[in-house]
Backbone bond lengths (Angstrom), bond angles and torsions (degrees), N, CA, C in turn:
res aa  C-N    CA-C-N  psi(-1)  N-CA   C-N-CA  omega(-1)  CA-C   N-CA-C  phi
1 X - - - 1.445 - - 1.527 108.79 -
2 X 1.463 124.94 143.20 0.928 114.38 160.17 1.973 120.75 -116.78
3 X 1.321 114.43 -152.11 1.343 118.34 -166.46 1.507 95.49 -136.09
4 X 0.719 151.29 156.72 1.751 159.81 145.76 1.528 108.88 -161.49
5 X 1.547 96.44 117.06 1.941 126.22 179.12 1.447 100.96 -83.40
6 X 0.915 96.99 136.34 1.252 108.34 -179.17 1.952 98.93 -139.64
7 X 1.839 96.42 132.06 1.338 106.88 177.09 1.257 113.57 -108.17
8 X 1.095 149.10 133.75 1.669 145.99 -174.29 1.674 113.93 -167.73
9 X 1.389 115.86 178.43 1.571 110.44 172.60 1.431 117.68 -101.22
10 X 1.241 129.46 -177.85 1.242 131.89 -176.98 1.719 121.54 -38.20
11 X 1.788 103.20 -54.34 1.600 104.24 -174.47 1.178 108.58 -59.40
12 X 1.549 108.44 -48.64 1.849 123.01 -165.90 1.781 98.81 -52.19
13 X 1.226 109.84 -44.64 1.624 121.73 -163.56 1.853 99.90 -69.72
14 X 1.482 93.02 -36.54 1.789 89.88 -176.36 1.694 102.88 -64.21
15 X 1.479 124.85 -56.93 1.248 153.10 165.73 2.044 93.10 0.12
16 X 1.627 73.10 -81.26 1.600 103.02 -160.69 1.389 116.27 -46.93
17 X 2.046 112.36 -34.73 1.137 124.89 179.14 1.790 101.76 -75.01
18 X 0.357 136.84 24.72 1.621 131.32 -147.47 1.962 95.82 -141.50
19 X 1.424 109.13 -53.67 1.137 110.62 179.22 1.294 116.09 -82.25
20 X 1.279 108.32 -20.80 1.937 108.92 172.25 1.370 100.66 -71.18
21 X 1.457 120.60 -44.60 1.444 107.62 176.24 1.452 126.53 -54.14
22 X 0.950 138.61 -47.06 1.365 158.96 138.98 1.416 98.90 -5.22
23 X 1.253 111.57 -74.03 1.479 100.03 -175.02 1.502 123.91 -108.70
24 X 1.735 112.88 50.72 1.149 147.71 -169.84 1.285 116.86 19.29
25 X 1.199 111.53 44.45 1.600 129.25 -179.61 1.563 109.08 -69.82
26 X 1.145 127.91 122.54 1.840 124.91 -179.94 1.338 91.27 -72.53
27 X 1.573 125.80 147.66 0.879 141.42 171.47 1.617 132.07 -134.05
28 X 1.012 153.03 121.23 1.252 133.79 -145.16 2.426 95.06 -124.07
29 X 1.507 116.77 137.47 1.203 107.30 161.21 1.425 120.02 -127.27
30 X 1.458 96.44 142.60 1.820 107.87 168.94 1.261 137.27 -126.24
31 X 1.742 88.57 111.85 1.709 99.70 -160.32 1.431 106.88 -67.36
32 X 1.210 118.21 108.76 1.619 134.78 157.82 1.692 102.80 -46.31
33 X 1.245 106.23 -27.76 1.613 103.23 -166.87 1.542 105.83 -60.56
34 X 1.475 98.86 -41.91 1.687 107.00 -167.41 1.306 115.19 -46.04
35 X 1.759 109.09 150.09 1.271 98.16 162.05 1.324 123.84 -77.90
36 X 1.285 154.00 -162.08 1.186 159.04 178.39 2.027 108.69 -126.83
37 X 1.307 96.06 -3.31 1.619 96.58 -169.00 1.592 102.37 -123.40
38 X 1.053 126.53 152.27 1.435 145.19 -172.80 1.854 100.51 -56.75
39 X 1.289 88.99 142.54 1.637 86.31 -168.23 1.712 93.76 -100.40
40 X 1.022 142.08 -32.20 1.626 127.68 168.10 1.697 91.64 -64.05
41 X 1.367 157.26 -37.99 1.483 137.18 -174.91 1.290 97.39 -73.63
42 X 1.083 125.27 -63.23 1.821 111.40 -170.29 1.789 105.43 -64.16
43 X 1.019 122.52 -9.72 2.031 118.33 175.26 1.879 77.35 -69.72
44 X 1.173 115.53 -79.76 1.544 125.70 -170.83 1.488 106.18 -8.47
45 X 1.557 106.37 -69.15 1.150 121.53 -153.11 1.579 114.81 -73.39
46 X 1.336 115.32 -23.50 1.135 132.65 156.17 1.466 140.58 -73.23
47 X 1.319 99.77 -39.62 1.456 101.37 145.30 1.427 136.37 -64.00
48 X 1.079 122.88 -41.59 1.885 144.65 145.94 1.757 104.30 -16.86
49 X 1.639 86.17 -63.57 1.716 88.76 177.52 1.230 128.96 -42.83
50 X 1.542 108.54 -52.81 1.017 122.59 -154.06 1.633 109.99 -96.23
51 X 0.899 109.30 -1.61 1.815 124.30 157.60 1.731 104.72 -85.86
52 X 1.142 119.26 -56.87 1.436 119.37 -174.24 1.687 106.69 -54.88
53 X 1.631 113.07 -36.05 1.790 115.92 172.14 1.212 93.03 -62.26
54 X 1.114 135.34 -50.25 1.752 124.19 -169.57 1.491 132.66 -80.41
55 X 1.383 102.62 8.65 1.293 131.91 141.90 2.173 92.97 110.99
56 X 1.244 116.77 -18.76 0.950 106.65 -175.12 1.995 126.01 -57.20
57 X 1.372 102.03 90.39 1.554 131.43 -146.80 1.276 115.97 -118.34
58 X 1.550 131.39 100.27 1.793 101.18 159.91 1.238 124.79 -90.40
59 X 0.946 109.14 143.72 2.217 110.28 -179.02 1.430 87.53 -72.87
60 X 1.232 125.23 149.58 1.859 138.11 140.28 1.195 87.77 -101.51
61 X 1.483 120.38 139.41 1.495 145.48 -168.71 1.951 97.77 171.46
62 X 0.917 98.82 146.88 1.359 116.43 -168.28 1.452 119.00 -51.80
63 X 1.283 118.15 -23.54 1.982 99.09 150.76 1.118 104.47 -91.58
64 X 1.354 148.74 -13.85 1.766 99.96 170.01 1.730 102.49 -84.17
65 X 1.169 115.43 28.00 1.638 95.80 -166.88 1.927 88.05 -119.16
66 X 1.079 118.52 -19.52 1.381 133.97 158.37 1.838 103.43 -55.51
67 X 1.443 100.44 -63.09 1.641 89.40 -170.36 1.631 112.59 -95.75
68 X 1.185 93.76 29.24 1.768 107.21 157.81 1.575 107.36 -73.29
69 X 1.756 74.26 -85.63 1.543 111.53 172.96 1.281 134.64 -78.30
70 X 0.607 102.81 -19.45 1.955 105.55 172.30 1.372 107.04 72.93
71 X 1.619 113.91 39.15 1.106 121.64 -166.48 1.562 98.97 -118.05
């Protein structure tokens, strides 16, 4: 068996899938598009952001780190 990658855009890729079928070739695809990270953690993380742009912020500075810690 072999392997051959093939890089192209969407139509070419539809094309290509289309003719492997044809000649019942197994074919395997990998969406580069995907993310790699959990899609409820990045909603999180994005929302986070977008509170912290709107200023909703706590400073750590040495009294709240006193009435953490009692340090």
């Amino acid at each position: 068996m072999e392997t051959i990658i093939i890089h192209t855009d969407t139509e070419k890729a539809k094309a290509l899938k289309q003719f492997l079928e044809a000649f019942q070739v197994d074919y395997q695809v990998d969406d580069q598009d995907k993310s790699p990270y959990n899609p409820e953690f990045v909603k999180k993380i994005l929302e986070r952001s977008k509170s912290a742009k709107e200023g909703n912020t706590v400073k750590y500075d040495d009294k709240l780190r006193k009435e953490l810690f009692g340090k």
